[in-house]
Every structure is written in structure tokens, then in C-alpha cells.
C-alpha positions in Angstrom: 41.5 -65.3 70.5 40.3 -61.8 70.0 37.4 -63.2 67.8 36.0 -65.5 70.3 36.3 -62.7 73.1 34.9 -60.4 71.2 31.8 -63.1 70.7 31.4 -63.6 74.3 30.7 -60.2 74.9 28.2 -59.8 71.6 31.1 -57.3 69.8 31.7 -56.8 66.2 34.7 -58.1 65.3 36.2 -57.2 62.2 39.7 -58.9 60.8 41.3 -56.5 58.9 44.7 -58.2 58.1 43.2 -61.7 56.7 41.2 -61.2 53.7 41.8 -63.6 50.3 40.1 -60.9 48.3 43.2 -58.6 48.3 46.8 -59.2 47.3 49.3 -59.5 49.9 52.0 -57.2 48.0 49.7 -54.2 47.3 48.3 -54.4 51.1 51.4 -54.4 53.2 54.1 -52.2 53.0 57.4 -52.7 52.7 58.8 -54.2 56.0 55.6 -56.8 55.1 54.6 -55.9 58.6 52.5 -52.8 58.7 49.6 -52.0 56.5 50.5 -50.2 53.2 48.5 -47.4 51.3 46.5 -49.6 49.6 46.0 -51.6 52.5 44.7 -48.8 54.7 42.2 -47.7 52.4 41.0 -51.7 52.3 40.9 -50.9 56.6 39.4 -47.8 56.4 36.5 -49.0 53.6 36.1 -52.2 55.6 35.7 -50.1 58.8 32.9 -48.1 56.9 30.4 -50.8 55.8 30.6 -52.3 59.6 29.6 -49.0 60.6 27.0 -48.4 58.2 25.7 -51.8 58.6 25.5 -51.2 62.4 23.7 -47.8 62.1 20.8 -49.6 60.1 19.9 -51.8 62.4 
């Protein structure tokens, strides 16, 4: 849902808790609900390049 509004409205969407390049037990913590250490630094370098990206164009 929140991909296809955020395409309606020409937004940058960015899914930041599906991703097969990173393994599920290092990025969640340990109620396997919230993001972990690891997996905030995944968030915050994923965060980055969109931001970069943008900023070039």
C-alpha cells in the first residue's frame, strides 16, 4: 500500500525492512520485531544513497 501511494504522488519510496541481501537474525533485534544495531546501520546507509542519489539529480 504505501509503495503504490507513494507512486501516485511521484515519492521515493524506500523499504527498509525487506531486503534478501541481509540476514534476518543480525538485522532485527531480539523481540524479532524492531530493527537491531546492525539493522539500523543497514536503514541509516540505505537512507544515505537515496539521499545522495536525489541530490545529484
Amino acid at each position: 500500500m504505501s509503495r503504490r501511494l507513494c507512486e501516485t504522488r511521484d515519492i521515493a519510496f524506500l523499504d527498509l525492512t525487506h531486503t534478501d541481501k541481509v540476514d534476518p537474525k543480525r538485522f532485527w533485534a531480539v523481540d524479532g520485531f524492531h530493527p537491531g544495531t546492525f539493522g539500523y546501520v543497514v536503514m541509516a546507509d540505505a537512507i544515505m544513497r537515496l539521499l545522495f542519489d536525489g541530490a545529484k539529480e
